[in-house]
Structures are given as C-alpha cells and as structure tokens.
mmCIF file of the N, C-alpha and C atoms, coordinates in Angstrom:
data_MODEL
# 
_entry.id   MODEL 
# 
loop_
_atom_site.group_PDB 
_atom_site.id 
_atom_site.type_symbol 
_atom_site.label_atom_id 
_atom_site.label_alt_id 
_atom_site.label_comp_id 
_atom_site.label_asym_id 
_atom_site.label_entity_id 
_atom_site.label_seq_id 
_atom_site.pdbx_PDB_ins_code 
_atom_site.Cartn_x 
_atom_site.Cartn_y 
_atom_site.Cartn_z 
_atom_site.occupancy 
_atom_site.B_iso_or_equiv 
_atom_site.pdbx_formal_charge 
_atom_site.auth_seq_id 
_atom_site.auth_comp_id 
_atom_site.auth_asym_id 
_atom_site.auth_atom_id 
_atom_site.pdbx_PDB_model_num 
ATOM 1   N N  . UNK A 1 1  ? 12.750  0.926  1.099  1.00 0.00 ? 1  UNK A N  1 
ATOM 2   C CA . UNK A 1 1  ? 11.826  1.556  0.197  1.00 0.00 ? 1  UNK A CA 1 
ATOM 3   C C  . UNK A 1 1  ? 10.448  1.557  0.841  1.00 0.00 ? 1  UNK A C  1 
ATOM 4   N N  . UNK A 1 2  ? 9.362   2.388  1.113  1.00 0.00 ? 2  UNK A N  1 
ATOM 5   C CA . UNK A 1 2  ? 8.660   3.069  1.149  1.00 0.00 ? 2  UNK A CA 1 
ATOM 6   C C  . UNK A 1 2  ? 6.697   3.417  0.186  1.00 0.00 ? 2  UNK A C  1 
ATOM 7   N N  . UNK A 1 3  ? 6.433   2.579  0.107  1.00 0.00 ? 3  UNK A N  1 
ATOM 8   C CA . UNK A 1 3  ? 5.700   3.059  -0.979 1.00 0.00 ? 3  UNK A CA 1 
ATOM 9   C C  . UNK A 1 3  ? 3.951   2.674  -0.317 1.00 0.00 ? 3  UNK A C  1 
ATOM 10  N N  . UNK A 1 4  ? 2.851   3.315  -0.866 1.00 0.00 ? 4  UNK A N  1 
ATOM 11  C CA . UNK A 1 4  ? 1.718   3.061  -0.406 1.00 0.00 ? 4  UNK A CA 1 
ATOM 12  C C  . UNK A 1 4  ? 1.129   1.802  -0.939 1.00 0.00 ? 4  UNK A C  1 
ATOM 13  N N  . UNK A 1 5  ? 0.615   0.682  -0.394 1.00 0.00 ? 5  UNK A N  1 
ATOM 14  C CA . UNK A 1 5  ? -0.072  -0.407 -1.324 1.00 0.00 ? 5  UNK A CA 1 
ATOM 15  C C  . UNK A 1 5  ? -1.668  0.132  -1.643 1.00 0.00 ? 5  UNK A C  1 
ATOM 16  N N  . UNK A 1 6  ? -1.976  0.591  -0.245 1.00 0.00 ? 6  UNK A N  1 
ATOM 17  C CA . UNK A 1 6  ? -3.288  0.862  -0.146 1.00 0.00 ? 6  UNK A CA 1 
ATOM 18  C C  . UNK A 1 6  ? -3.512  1.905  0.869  1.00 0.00 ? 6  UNK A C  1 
ATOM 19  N N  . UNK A 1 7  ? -4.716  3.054  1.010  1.00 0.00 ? 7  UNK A N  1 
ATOM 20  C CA . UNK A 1 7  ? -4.545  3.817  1.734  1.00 0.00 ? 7  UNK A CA 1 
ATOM 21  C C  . UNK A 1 7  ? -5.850  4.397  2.121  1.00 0.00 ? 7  UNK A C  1 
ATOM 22  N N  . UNK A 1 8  ? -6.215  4.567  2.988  1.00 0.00 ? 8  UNK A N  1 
ATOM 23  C CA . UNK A 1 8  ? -7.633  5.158  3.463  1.00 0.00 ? 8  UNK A CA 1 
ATOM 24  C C  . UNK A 1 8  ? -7.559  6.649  4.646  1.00 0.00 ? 8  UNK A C  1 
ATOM 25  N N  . UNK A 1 9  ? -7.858  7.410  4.534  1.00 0.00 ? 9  UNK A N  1 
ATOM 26  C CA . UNK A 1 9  ? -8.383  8.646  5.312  1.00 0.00 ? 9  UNK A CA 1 
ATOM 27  C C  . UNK A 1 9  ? -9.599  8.775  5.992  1.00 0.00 ? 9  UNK A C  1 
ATOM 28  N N  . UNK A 1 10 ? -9.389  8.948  7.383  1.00 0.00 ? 10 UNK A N  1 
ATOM 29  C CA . UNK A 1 10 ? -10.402 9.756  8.208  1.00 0.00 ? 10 UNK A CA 1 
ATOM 30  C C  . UNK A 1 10 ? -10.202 10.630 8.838  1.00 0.00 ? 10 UNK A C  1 
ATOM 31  N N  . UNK A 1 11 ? -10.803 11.632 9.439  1.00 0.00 ? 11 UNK A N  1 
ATOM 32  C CA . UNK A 1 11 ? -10.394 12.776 10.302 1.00 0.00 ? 11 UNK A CA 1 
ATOM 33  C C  . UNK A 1 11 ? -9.091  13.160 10.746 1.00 0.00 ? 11 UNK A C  1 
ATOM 34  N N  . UNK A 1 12 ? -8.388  13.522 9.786  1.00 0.00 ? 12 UNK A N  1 
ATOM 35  C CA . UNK A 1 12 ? -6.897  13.527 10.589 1.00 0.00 ? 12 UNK A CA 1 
ATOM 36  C C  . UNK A 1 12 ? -5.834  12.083 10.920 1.00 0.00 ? 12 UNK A C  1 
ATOM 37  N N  . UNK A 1 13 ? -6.016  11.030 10.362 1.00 0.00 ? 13 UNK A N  1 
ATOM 38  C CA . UNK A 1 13 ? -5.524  9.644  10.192 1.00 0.00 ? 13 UNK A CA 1 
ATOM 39  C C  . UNK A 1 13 ? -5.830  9.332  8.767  1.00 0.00 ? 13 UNK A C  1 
ATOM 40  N N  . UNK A 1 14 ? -4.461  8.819  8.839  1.00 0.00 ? 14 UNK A N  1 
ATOM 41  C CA . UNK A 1 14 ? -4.560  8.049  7.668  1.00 0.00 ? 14 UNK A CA 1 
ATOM 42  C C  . UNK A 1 14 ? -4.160  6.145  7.784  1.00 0.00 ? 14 UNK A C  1 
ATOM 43  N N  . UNK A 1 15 ? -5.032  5.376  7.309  1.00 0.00 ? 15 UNK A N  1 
ATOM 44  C CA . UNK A 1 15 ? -4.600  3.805  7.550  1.00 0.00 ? 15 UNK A CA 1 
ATOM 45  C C  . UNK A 1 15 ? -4.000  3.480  6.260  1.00 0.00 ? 15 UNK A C  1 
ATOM 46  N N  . UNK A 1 16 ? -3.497  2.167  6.062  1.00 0.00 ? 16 UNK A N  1 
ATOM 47  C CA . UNK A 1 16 ? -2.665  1.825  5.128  1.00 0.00 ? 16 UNK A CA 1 
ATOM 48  C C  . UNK A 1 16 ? -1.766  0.870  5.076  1.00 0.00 ? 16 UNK A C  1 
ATOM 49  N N  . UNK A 1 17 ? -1.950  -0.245 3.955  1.00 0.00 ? 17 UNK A N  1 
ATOM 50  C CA . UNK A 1 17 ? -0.901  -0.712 3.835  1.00 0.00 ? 17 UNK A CA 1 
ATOM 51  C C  . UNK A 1 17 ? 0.196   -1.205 2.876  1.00 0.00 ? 17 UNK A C  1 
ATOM 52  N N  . UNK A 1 18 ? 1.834   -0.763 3.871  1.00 0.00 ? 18 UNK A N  1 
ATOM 53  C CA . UNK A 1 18 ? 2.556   -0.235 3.287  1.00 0.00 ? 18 UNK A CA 1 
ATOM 54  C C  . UNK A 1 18 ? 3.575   -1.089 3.168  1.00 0.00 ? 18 UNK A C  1 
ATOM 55  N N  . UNK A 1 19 ? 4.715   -1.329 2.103  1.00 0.00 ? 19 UNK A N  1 
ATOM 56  C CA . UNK A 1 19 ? 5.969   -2.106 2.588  1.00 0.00 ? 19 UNK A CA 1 
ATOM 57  C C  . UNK A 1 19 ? 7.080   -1.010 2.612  1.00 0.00 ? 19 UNK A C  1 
ATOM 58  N N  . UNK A 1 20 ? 7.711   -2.267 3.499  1.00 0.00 ? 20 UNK A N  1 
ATOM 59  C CA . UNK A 1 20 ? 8.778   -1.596 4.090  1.00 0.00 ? 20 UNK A CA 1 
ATOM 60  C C  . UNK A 1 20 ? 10.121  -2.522 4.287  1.00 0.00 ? 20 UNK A C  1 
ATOM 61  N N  . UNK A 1 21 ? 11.041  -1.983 3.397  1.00 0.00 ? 21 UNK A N  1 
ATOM 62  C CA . UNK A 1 21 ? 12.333  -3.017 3.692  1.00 0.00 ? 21 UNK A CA 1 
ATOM 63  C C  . UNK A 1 21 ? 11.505  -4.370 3.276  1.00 0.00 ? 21 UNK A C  1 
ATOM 64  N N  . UNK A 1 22 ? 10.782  -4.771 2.015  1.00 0.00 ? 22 UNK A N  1 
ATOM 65  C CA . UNK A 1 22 ? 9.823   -5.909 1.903  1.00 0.00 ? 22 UNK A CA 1 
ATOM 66  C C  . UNK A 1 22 ? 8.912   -6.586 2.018  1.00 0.00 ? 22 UNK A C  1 
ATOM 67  N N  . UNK A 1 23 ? 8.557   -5.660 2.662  1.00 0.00 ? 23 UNK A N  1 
ATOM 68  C CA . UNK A 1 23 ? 7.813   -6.641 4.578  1.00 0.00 ? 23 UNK A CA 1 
ATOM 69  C C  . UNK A 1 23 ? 6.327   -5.419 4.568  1.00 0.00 ? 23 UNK A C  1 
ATOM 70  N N  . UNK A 1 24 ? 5.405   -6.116 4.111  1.00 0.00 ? 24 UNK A N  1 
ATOM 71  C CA . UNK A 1 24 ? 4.146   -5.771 4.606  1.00 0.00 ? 24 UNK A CA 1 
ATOM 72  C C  . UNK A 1 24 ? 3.742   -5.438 5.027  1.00 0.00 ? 24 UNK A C  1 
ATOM 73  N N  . UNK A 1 25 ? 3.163   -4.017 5.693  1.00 0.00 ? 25 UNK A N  1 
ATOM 74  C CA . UNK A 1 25 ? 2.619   -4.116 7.233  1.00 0.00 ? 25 UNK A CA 1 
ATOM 75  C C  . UNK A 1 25 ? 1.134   -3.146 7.071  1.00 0.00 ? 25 UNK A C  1 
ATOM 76  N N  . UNK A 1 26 ? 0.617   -3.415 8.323  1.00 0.00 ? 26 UNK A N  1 
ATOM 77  C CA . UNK A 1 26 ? -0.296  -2.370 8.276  1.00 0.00 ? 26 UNK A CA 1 
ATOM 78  C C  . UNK A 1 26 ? 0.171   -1.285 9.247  1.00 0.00 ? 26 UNK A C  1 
ATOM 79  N N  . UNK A 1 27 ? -0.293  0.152  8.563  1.00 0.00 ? 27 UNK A N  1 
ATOM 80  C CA . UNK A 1 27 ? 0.089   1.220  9.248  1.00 0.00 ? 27 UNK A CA 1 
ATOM 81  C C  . UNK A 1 27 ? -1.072  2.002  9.401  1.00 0.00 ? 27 UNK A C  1 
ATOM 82  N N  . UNK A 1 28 ? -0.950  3.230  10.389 1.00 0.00 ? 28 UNK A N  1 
ATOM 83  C CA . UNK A 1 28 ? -1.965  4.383  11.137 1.00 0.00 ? 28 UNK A CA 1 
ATOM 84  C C  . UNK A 1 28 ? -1.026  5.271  10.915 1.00 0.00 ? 28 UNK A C  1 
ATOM 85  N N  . UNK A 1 29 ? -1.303  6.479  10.635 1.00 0.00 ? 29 UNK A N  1 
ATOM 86  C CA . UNK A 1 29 ? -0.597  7.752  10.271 1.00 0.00 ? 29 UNK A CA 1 
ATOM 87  C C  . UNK A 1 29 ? -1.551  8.066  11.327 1.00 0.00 ? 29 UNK A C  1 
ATOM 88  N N  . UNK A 1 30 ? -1.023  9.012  12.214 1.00 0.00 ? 30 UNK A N  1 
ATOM 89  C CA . UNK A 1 30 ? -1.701  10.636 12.729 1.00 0.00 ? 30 UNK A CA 1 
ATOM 90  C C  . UNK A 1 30 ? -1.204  11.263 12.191 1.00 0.00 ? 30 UNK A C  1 
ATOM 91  N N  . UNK A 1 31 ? -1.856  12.894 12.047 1.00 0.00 ? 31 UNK A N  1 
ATOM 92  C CA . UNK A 1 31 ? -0.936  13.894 11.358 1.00 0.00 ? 31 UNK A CA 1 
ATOM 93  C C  . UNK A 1 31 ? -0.836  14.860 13.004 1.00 0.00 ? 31 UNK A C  1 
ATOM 94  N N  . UNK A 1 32 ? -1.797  14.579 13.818 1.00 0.00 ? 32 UNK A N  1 
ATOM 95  C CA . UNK A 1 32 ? -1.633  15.254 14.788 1.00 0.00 ? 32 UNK A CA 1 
ATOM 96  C C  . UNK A 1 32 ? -0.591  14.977 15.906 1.00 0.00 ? 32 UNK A C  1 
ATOM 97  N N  . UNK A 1 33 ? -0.203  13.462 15.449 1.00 0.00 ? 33 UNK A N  1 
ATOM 98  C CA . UNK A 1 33 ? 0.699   13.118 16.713 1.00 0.00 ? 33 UNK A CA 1 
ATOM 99  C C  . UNK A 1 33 ? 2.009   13.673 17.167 1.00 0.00 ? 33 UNK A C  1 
ATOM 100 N N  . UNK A 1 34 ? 2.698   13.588 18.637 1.00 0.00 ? 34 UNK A N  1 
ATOM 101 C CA . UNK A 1 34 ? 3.629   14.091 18.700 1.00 0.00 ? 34 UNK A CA 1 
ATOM 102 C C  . UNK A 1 34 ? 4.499   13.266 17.926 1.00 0.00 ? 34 UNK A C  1 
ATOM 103 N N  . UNK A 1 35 ? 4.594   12.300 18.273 1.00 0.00 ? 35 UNK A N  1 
ATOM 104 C CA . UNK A 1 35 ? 5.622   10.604 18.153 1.00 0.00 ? 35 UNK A CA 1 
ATOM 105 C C  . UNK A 1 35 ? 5.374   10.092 16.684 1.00 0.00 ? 35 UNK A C  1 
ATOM 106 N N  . UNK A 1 36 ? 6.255   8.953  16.776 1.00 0.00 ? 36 UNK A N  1 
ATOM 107 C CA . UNK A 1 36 ? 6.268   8.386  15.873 1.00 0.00 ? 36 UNK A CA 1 
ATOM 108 C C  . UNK A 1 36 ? 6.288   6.967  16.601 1.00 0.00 ? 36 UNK A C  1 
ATOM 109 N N  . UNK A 1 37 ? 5.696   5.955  16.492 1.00 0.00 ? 37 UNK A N  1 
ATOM 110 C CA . UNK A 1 37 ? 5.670   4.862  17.457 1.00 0.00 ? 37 UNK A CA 1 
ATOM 111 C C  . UNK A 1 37 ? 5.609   3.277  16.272 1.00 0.00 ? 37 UNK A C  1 
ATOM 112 N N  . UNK A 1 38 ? 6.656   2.488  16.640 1.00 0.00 ? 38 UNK A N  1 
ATOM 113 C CA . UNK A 1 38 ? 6.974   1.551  16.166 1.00 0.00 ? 38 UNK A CA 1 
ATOM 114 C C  . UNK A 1 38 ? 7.099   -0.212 16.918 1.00 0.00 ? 38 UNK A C  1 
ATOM 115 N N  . UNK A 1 39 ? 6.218   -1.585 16.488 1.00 0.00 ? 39 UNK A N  1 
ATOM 116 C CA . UNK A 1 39 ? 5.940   -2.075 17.490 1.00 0.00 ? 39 UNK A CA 1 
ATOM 117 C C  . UNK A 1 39 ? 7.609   -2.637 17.931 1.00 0.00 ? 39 UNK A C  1 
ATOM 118 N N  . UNK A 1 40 ? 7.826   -2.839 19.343 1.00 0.00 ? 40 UNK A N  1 
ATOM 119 C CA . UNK A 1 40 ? 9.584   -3.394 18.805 1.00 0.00 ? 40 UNK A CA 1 
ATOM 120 C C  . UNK A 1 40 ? 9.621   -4.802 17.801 1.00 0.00 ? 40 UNK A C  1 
ATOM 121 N N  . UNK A 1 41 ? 8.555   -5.387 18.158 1.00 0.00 ? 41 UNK A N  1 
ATOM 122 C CA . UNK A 1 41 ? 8.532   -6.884 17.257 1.00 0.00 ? 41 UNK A CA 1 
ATOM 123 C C  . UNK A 1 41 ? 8.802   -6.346 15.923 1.00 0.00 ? 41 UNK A C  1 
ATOM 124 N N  . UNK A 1 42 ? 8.290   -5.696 15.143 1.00 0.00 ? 42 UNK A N  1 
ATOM 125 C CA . UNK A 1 42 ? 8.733   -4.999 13.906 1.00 0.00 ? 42 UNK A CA 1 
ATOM 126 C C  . UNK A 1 42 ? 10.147  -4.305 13.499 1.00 0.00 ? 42 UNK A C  1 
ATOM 127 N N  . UNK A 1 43 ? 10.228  -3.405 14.772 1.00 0.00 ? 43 UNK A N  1 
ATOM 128 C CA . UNK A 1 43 ? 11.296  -3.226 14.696 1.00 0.00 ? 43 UNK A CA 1 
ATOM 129 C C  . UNK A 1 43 ? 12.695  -3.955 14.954 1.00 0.00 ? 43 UNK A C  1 
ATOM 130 N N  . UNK A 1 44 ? 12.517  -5.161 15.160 1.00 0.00 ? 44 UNK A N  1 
ATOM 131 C CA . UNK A 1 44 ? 13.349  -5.734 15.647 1.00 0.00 ? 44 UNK A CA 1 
ATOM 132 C C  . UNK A 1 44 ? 14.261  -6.412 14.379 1.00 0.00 ? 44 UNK A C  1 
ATOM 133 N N  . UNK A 1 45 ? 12.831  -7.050 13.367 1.00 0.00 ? 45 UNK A N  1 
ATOM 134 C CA . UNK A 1 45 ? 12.752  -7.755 11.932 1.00 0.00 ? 45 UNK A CA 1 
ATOM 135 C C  . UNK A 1 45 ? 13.691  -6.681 11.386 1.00 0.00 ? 45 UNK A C  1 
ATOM 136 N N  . UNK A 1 46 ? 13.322  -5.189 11.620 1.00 0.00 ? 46 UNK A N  1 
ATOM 137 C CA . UNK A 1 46 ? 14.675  -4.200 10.880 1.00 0.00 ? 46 UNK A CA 1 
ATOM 138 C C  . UNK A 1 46 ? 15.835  -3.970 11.170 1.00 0.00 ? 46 UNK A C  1 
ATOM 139 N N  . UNK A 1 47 ? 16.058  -4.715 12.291 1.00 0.00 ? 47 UNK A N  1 
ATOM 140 C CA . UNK A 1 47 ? 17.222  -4.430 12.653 1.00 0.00 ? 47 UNK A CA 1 
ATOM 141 C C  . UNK A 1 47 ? 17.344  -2.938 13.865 1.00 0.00 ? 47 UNK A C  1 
ATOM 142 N N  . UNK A 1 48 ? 16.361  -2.526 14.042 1.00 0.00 ? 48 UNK A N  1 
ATOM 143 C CA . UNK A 1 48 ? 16.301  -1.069 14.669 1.00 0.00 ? 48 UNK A CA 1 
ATOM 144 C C  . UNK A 1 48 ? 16.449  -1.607 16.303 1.00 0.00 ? 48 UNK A C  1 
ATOM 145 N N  . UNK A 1 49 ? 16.596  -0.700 17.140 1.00 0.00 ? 49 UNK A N  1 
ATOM 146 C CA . UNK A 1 49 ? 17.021  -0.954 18.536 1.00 0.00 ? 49 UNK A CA 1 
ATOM 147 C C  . UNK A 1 49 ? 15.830  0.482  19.073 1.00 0.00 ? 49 UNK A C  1 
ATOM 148 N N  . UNK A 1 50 ? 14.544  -0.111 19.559 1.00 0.00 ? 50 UNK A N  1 
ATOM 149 C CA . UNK A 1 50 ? 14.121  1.128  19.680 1.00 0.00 ? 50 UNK A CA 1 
ATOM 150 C C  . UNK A 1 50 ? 13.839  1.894  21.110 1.00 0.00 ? 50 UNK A C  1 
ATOM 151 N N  . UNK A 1 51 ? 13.673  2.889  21.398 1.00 0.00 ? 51 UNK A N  1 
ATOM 152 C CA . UNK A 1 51 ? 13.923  3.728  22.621 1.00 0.00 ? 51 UNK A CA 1 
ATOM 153 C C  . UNK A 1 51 ? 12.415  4.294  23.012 1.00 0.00 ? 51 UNK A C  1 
ATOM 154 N N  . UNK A 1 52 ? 12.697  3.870  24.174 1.00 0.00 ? 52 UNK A N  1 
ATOM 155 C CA . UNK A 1 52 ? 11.056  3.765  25.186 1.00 0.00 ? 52 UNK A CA 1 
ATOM 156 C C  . UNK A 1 52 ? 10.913  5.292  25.369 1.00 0.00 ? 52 UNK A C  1 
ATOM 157 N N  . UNK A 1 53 ? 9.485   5.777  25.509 1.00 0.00 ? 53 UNK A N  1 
ATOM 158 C CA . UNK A 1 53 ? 9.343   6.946  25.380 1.00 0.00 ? 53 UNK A CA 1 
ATOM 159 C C  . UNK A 1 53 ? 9.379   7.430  27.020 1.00 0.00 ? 53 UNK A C  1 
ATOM 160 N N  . UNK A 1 54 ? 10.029  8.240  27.495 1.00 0.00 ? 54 UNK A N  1 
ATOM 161 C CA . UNK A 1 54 ? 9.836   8.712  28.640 1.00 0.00 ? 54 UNK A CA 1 
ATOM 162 C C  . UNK A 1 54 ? 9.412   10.153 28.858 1.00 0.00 ? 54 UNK A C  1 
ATOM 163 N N  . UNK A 1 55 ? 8.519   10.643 29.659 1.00 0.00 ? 55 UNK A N  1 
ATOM 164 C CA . UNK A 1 55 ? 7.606   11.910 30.230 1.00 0.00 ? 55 UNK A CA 1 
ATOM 165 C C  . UNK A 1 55 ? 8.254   12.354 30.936 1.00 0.00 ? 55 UNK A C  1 
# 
C-alpha cells in the first residue's frame, strides 16, 4: 500500500513522505526523470532484487 504522509512541491519534484509495504521512507519524485531509482538497501527490506542501470 502506497499512500502520501506528507508532501511538498518544487519545480518539477515532488518530496515526501511515504509508506510503503509499512515502512516509512522518504521519497523525491521527478516528473522529468527517465528512471525510476530505488536504494538496494530498501529494496532489499522488500524483498525486490534490483537491476543496475546500464548506458
């Protein structure tokens, strides 16, 4: 589950913090970004296996 605790806007970002699967975190939205970028330490707590970005 998903939901906003708290949320702030600047130029095209948005900060915030959100839970997730329970778990607290602070987040950065771009709206401009390509990616979506997740720290693995976090992701790890989810269970996710995550994949290094390559150019």
């Amino acid at each position: 589950m998903l939901h906003v605790l708290q949320a702030t806007k600047t130029s095209g970002t948005i900060t915030g913090i959100l839970c997730i699967d329970d778990r607290t975190v602070f987040a950065l939205f771009d709206t401009g970004a390509t990616y979506s970028i997740i720290s693995t330490t976090f992701a790890k707590k989810l269970n996710m296996t995550p994949t290094p970005l390559i150019e």
